[in-house]
Every structure is written in C-alpha cells, then in structure tokens.
C-alpha positions in Angstrom: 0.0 0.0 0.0 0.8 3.6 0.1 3.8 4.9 2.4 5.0 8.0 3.0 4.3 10.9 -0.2 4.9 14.4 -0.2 1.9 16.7 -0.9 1.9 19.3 -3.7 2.8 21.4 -0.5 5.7 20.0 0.6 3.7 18.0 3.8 4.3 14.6 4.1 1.2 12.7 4.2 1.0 10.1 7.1 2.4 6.5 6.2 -0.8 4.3 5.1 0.0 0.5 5.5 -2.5 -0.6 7.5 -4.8 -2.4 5.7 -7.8 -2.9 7.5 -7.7 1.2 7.2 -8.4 0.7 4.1 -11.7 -0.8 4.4 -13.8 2.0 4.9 -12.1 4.2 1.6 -12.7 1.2 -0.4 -16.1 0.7 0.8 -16.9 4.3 0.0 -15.7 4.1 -3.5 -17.2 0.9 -4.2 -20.7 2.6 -3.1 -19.9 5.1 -5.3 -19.1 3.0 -8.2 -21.9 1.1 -7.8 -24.6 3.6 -7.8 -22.6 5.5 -10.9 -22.7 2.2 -13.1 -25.9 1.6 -12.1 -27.4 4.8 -12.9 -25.6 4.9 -16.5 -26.5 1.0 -17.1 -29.9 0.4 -16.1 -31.0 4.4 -16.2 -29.0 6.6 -19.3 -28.6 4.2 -21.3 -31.9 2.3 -21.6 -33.2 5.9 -22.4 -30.8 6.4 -25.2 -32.9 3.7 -27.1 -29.9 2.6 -29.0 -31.6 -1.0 -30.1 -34.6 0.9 -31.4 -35.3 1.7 -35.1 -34.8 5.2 -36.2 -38.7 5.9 -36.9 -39.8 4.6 -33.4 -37.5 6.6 -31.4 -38.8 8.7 -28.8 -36.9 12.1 -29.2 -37.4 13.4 -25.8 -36.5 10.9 -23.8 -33.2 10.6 -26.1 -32.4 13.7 -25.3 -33.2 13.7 -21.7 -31.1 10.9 -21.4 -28.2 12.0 -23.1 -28.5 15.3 -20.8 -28.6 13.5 -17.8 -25.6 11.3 -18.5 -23.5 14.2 -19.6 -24.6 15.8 -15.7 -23.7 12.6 -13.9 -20.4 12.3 -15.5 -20.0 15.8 -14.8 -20.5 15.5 -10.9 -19.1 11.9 -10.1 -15.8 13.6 -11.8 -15.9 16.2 -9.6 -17.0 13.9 -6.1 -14.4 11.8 -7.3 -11.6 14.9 -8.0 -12.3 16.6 -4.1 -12.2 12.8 -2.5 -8.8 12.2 -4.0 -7.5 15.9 -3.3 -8.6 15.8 0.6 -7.5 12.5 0.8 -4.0 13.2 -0.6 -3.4 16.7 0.7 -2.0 16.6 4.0 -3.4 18.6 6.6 -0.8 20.3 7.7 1.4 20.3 10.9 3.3 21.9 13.1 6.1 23.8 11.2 9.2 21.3 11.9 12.9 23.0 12.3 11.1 26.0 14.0 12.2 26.9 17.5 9.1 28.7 18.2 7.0 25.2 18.7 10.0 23.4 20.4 8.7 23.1 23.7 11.6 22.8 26.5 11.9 23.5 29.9 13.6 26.5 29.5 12.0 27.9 26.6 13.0 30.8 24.3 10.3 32.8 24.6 10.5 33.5 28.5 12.6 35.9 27.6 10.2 37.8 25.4 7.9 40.3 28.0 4.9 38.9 26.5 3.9 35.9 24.4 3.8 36.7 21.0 -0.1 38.4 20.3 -0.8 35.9 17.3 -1.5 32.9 20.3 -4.8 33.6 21.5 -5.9 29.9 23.2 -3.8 29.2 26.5 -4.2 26.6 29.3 -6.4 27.3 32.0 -3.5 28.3 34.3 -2.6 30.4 31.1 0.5 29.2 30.1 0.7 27.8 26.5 -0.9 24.6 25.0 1.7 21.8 24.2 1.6 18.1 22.9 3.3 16.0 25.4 3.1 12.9 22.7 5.0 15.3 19.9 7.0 17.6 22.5 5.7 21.1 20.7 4.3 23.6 21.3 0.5 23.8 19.8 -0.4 26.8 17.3 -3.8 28.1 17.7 -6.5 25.4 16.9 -3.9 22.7 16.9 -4.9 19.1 18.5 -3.1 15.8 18.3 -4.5 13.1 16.0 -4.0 9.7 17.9 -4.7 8.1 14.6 -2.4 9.9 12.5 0.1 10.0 15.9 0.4 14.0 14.9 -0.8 17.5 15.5 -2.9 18.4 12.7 -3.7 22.4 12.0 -6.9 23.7 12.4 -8.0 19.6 13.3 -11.3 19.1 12.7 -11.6 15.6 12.8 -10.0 11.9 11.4 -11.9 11.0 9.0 -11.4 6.9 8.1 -13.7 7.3 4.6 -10.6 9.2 3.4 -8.0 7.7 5.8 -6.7 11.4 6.6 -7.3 13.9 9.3 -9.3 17.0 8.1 -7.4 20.3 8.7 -6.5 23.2 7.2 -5.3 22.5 4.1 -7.5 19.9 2.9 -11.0 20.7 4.5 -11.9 22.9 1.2 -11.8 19.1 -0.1 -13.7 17.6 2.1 -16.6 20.2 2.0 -16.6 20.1 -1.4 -16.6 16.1 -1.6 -19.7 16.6 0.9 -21.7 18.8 -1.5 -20.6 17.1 -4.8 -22.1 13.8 -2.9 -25.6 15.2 -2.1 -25.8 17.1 -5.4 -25.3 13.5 -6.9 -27.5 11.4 -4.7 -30.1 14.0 -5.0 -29.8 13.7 -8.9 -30.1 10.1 -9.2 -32.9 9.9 -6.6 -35.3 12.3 -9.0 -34.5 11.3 -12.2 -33.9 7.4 -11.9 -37.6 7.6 -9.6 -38.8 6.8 -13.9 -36.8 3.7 -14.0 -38.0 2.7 -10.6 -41.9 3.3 -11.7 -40.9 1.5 -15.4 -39.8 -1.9 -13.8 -42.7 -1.9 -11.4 -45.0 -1.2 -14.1 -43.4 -3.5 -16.7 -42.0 -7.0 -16.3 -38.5 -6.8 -15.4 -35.9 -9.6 -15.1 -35.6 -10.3 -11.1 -32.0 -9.3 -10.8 -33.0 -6.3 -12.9 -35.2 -5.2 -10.3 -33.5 -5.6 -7.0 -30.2 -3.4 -8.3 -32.7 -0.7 -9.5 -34.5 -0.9 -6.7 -31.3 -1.2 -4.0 -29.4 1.4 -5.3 -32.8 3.8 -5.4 -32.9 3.2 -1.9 -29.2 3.3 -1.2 -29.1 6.7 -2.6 -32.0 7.8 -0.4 -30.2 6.9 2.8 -27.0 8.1 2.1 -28.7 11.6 1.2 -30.6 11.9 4.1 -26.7 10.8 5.9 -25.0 13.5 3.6 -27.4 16.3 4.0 -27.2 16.2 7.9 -23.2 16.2 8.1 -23.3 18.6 4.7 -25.3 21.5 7.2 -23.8 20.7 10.0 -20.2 21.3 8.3 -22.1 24.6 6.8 -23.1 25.5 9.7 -19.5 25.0 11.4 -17.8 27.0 7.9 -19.9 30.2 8.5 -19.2 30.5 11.9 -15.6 29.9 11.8 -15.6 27.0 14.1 -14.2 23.6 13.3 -15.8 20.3 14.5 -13.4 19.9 18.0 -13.9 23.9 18.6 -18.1 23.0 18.4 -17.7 20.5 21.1 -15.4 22.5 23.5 -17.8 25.1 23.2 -21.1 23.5 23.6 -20.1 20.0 25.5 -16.7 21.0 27.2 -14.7 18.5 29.0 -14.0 19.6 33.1 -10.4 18.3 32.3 -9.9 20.1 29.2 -6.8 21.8 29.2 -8.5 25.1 27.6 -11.5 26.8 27.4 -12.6 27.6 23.9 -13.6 31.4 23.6 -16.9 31.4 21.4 -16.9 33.5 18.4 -13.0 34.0 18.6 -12.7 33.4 14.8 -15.7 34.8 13.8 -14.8 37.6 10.8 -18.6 37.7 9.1 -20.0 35.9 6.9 -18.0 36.1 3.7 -14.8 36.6 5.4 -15.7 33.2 6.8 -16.3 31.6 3.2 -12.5 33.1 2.5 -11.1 31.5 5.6 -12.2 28.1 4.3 -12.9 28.1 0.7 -10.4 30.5 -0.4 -9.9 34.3 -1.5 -11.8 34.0 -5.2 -15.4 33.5 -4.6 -15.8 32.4 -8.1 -13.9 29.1 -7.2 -14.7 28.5 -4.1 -16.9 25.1 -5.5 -14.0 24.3 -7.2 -10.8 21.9 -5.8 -8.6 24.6 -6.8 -7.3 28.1 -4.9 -7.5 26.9 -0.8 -7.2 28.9 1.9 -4.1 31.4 1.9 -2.3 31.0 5.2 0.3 28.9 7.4 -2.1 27.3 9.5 -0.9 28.8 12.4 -1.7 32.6 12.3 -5.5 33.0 12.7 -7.3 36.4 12.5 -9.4 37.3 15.1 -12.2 39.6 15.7 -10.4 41.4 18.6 -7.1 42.1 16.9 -5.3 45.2 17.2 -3.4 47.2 14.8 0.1 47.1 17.2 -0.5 43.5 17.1 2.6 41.0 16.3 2.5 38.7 13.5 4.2 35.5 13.4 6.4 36.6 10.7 7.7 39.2 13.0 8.6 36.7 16.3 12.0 35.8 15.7 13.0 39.5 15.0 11.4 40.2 18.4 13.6 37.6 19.7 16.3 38.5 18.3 16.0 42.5 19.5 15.5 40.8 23.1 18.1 38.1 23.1 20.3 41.0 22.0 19.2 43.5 24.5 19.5 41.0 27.2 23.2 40.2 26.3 24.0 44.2 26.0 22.2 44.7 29.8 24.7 41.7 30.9 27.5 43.6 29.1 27.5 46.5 30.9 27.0 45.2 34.2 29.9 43.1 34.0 32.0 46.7 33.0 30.4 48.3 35.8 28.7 50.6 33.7 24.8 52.0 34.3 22.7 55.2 32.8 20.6 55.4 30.1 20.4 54.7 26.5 22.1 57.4 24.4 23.8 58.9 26.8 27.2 58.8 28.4 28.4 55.6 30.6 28.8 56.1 34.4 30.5 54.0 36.3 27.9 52.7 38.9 
C-alpha cells in the first residue's frame, strides 16, 4: 500500500499500510461506483434507445437521457476529483525545524515580555498549550490526532472514509466532496424515480429489479446521511468553528486543558467563506485556490493594529536576546545610565 508521499505542498502525508484502514475508503468508493454504473447501465442508457429503429425513437426521452448522463459524468468527476485531493493533501502540521514550537523546559520565549499576540488559546492556568506525545508547542487550533500520531492544523476531525485527518489545508476538499455527494444522490434519486416506476409497471428480469430498486434506496439513505453532516459542516464554515472547537464550546470536558472562547474566529459571513474556501469567490466550489495562510496565524475579531505577526517573532527575539546580552554587558563593566547617553561608572 501507500507509504510516505509528499503533498503538492511539501507536507508529508502520514504512512498508510494498515490495511484494515483501508476498508472503509474502499467501501466508499465501491458505493460510489456502484450507484454511478448503475445509474448509466440500467437508467442513461436504456433511455438512449440505441436497439430501437430510427422511426420509433422517442426524441425526448433521447435527449433527456443523453443530458442527464452528460450531468452525472460531470459530478461523479468532480465527487471523485475533491475525494482524491482531501484524501491526498496533507493537513498540515506543526512547522518542523522552527524553534518557536519546540517546547523545552527552558524555553526561548520566556525571555520575550509577552507571548507573541498571534497565540490567543492558553491553558487554564494560562500558560501555553503543548503536545506531550509530539513535544511542541500547539499553534492556535492545533490538536493531536491519535490516529495519525500528529498534530494536525486547524483539526477538525480523522476522518477513516478518506483515511486522513481533516485540517487546514484539505477541509476545502472535504466540504466540497460533501456537496458534490448530495448534489449526486439528490440527482439520481429524482430522475432514476422513472426507471423505478418502469420496472414496477413493466416486467422486469428479477436481478434487474433488486439493483434498481437497492441502489434507489441506497441513494436515499445516504442523502438523508449526507445532508445532515453537509449542514452541519455549513453551519460550522460560516461560523468559523471547526468540528473539536463545536464540542469545546457547547459540550466541554471539566479536564480540558482550555477553554474555547466562542466566536473568537468569527470575521462575518463572507470573510468566513474566505477562511475556508479561499480568497476567489468564483472558485470556491472548485478543488482549486484553498485557503491562503500557514495554518498557524488565525485572524481574530479582537485584533489590534500594534498586534505581532508571526512573521515578525523571531525578530522580536532576536532585539530581546540581543538587549539582554547588552544589559549583561554593561554590568559586568560596571557601567549604568541610560540609553544614548554617556556611561557612568555605577
């Protein structure tokens, strides 16, 4: 099976060679499969009538048939382009090589007068979230995936129908996969409800019969399924929350090691749709353009002009390492007075 591959990215996407892990992906594409062939074999092309003469044709139905196989190509290819894409694209994790996340008893940035203003969630006794399993320090709406034995950015949860966490840089993918799936079911729940009626109606060999009428009712169940996550992961995308920042807010733990701040994310509506979909509105329900951003630096709706970006942390700690030697410096010569003006020996 699959090990180890880099993303278009650069992130390395978790080793996958457990196989019983793979039972649920191939489950889902086999149900997918198997309503597609059976919505193009016993559906399209029976209304194609392409073992009836010329004359006794039935024009409309042709057409109607030929339409509504060029529409389920159209969407399966797309369900089938956002599976792959959030399946493949890693998720992102914490920024390796980067001191800032190294977490160590004497960290680096005690000697900064402030953490920098980019972290917003803390413990409850305030001092900063860290993964004891990866030894790092957590960005913003960071949480460890025992599954994928990693932090994932912006987690919002494992998800074993793709056999990858959901974060940052691949929930675009997976929202999309959602919609693409209900727009499909939904499609070939109203217009195969004709075959269903024709082999009720008309004798029909037995076999015939129970795939029409299976995958008719498959398709109804899985859209009722796919609707209810399909809002609910609407619902979470407007209001800049993901699926573990829901739960801490509404149903949180008395052990949790923070408390989530409701709203915190919240930018409005369409700045939302950017967060998560991307900057071009005009392809955001396409797998194309995701979400500028590190995964680490959030926006918030209580940020301040002065604010630090991450960009700008190691400079800080560089001015302060520097100024900390220089202090040292001068009290090992004796020296004291201000800045800019002339030594005096203390």
């Amino acid at each position: 099976m699959l090990s180890s591959a880099m993303t278009s990215g650069g992130e390395e996407v978790p080793s996958r060679t457990d196989l019983w892990k793979w039972v649920p992906v191939l489950y889902m594409w086999g149900t997918i499969l198997f309503l597609y062939f059976t919505y193009v074999f016993q559906h399209c092309i029976p209304r194609l009538q392409l073992d009836v003469a010329p004359d006794l044709v039935n024009g409309h139905i042709r057409t109607s048939g030929q339409m509504e196989m060029l529409v389920v190509n159209g969407i399966t290819a797309m369900l089938f382009i956002c599976y792959a894409r959030g399946m493949c694209t890693s998720p992102g994790t914490i920024p390796a090589g980067d001191r800032n996340w190294d977490y160590q008893a004497e960290d680096l940035l005690s000697y900064l007068p402030s953490l920098p203003s980019f972290i917003k969630e803390k413990k409850r006794s305030g001092e900063r979230r860290y993964c004891k399993w990866c030894s790092k320090y957590k960005p913003d709406r960071t949480h460890h995936c025992r599954t994928c034995k990693r932090c994932i950015l912006k987690m919002d949860h494992h998800c074993p129908w793709m056999y990858n966490c959901v974060g940052f840089f691949n929930y675009k993918y997976f929202y999309l996969l959602l919609l693409y799936s209900l727009i499909n079911l939904l499609f070939i729940i109203i217009t195969m409800a004709e075959t269903v009626q024709r082999v009720i109606e008309i004798p029909t060999p037995f076999l015939t019969r129970c795939i029409i009428f299976f995958a008719e009712t498959l398709a109804v169940v899985l859209a009722f399924i796919v609707s209810l996550g399909f809002a609910y992961h609407t619902y979470l995308l407007t209001n800049a929350m993901s699926n573990i920042e829901f739960w801490e807010q509404n149903d949180p733990k008395p052990d949790a090691e923070s408390k989530a701040t409701p709203g915190l994310y919240d930018l409005g509506l369409y700045n939302n749709l950017k967060a998560s979909l991307g900057n071009q509105p005009l392809l955001w329900l396409l797998p194309v353009n995701p979400p500028r951003g590190d995964g680490v630096h959030f926006p918030t709706y209580d940020d301040k002009p002065g604010d630090r970006p991450y960009e700008d942390l190691e400079v800080t700690k560089t001015v302060v390492r520097k100024e900390g030697k220089w202090k040292q410096e001068r009290q090992e010569r004796g020296l004291c007075g201000p800045v800019g003006k002339e030594d005096e020996v203390c």
